[in-house]
N, C-alpha and C positions, 0 to 999 in steps of 0.2 A: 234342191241343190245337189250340184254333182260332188261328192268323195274321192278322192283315188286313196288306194293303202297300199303299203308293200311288204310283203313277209320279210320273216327274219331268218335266222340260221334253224334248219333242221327239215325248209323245205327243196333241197338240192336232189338233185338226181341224175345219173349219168344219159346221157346225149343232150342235156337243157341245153338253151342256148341254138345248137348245131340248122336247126331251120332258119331260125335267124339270121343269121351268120351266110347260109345257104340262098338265100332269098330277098335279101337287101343290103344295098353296095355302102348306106349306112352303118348297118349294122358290120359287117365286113371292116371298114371302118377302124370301128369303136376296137372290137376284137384284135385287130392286129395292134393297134393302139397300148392295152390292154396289155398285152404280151411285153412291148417294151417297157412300161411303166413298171410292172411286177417284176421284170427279169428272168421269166421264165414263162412259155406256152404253156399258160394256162388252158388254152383253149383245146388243145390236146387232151389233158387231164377232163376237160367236159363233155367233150364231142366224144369223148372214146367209150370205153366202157370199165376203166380203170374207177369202181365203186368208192375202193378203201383211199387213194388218193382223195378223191371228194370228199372225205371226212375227216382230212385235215383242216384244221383250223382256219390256216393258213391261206388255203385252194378254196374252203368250203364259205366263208366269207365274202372274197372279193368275187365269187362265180355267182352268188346269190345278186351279191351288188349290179353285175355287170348285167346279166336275164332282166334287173330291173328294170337298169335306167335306158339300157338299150331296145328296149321294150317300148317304155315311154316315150323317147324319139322316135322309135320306127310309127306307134299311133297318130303320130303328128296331128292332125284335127282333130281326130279322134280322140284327144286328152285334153280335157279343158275344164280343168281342174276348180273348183270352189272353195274345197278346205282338202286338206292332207294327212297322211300321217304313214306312217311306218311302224312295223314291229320290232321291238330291240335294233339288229342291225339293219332292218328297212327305213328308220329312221334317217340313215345315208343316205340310202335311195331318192327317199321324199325330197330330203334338203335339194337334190340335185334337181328331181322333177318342176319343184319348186324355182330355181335360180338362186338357193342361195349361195350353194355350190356348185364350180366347174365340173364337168366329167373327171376331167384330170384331178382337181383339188380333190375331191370325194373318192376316187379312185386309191390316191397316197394316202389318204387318211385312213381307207378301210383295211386298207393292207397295213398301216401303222398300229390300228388296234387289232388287228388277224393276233400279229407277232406280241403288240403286246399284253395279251391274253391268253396267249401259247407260255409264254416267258413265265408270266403269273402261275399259271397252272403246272410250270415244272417246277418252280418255288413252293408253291403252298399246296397240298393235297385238301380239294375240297370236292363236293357236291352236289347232286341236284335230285330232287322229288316231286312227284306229280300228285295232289290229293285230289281226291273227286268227291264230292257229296255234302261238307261242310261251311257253313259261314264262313266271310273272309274274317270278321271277330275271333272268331273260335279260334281258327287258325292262328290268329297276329296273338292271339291271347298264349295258346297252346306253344309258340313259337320263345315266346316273352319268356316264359316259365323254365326253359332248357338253360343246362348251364354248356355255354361252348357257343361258335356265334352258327347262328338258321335262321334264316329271317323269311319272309315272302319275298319273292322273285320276282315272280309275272302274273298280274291276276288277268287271269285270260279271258274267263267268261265265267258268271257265275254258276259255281259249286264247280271250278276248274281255277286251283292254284297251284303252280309249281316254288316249293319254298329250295333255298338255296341256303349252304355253306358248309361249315368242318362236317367230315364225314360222318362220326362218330354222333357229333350232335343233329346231325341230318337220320342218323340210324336213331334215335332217342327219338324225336320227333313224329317221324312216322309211326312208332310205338306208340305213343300220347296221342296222335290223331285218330288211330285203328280202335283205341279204346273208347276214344271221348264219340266215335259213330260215323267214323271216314267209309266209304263206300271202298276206297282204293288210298292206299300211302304207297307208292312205288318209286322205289331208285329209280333213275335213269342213266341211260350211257351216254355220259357228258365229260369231258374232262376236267372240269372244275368248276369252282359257285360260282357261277357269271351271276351279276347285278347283287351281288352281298360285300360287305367290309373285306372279301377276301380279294376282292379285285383292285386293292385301294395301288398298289404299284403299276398295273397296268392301269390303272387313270392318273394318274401322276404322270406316268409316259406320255398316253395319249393329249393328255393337256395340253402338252409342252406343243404337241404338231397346232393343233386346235386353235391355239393361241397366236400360232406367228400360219394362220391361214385369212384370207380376208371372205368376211360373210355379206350378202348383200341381202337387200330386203327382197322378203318372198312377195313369187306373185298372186299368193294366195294365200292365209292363215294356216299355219303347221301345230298338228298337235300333238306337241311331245310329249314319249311316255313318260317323264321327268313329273310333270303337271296336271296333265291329260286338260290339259285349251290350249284354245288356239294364239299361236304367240307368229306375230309380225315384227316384233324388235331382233334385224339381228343381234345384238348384241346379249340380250335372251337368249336366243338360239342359242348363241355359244356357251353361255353358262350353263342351258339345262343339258348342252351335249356332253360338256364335261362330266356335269356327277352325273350322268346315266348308268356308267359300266358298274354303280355301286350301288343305286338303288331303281327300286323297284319299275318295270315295264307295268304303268296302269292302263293298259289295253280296254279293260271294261269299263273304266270312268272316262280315256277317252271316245270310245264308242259310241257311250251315252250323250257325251257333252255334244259330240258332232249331229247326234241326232237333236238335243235340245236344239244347236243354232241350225236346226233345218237340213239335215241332209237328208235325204230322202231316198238315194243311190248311190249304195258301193260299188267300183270297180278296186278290185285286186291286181294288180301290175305283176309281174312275177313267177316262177314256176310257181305248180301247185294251186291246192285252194282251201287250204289252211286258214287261213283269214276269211274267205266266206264263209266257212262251217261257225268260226267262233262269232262272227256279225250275227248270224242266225241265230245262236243259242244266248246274245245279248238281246235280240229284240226281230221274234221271229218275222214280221210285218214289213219289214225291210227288205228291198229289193236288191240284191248283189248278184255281180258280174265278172268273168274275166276279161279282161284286159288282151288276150291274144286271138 
């Protein structure tokens, strides 16, 4: 069975998108589109070479979203999709790939979590870490025992977690890990504990879009990182899109699971290939592909 996945925020790069754009009157499209919806040429900020703008929350976000889904349409036969999924914000993408959301619906909505997770992040000072080399146990154990809130994040691939939240207790943390036989506890340059209790106002935000947007059924099983299976309820959907921004991205349980119901080929939609390096070091036997 065919896969498609979508990264999430962290794989952007200045000119993405611009061949696209360049080369298909689709694509072209989407992008001008794109531009009115945000309020501002984004597409400037990606074609250009303007790096530090793309690392706005903001631009860096809905540019990831839009290389996605405009990606996905331009494959047209070429994407024929059996099961789904996304990484943190490729999760958008999927929904869209999918049908459960419009270009446009999924477009408002990423740019409604962009701002409201910038908003968050000027409110509460938190952040993010990468350990390498330890059990997810150890880690959820090692986490458990800090006083201040650090939870897991993202299990990406095994002995690759990134734990998130207050800085102080994200600084504790990686101490506790480095002792207890971490290969690596490294800060990252994030602006704040995305998928921890610190993000609990920008999901309250984004709820509110969430809820007065209408979801339809996919055309294919989606597996959110909320649960990691495959869910065809939309009404699902929208619950597990809700609490995502608070807990954890289980990237390697749904990996797994897509492999237990038979997939057999990843395609990555998307800049980058972030997501096939992590498929590979869930289960090297598996075949992955880009998508462009």
């Amino acid at each position: 069975m065919k896969a498609f996945v979508f990264p999430g925020q962290g794989a952007q790069f200045p000119g993405m998108g611009k061949e696209l754009y360049e080369n298909s009157l689709v694509a072209k499209k989407r992008f001008n589109q794109a531009n009115k919806i945000l309020g501002f040429e984004i597409t400037k900020i990606m074609f250009g070479e303007d790096a530090d703008s793309l690392k706005q929350t903001r631009v860096t976000q809905p540019a990831i979203f839009l290389h996605s889904t405009i990606l996905s349409e331009v494959m047209d036969d070429r994407f024929h999709a059996e099961m789904i999924a996304g990484h943190s914000l490729g999760e958008f993408s999927a929904l869209v790939a999918a049908g459960v959301l419009s270009f446009e619906q999924g477009l408002t909505l990423v740019r409604e979590r962009a701002l409201a997770m910038q908003a968050a992040c000027n409110e509460i000072s938190g952040t993010m870490a990468a350990v390498l080399g330890l059990e997810d146990k150890k880690i959820e154990s090692i986490c458990d025992s800090i006083s201040g809130v650090v939870v897991p994040a993202n299990y990406n691939c095994p002995g690759q977690i990134v734990i998130s939240g207050a800085i102080e207790a994200v600084e504790d943390a990686c101490e506790a890990l480095k002792e207890a036989g971490a290969r690596r506890a490294l800060l990252l340059p994030v602006g704040g504990a995305f998928h921890s209790p610190l993000m609990e106002p920008a999901k309250e935000r984004l709820a509110k879009a969430i809820e007065n947007t209408n979801f339809n059924v996919p055309s294919c099983p989606v597996y959110q990182n909320v649960t990691a299976t495959g869910i065809t309820n939309p009404e699902e959907i929208r619950i597990n899109l809700m609490a995502q921004l608070t807990a954890p991205v289980r990237w390697t349980q749904s990996v797994q699971q897509m492999i237990t119901d038979g997939a057999s080929h990843f395609t990555e939609v998307g800049p980058g290939k972030v997501i096939q390096g992590l498929i590979k070091k869930i289960d090297q036997s598996i075949e992955t592909t880009s998508g462009n």
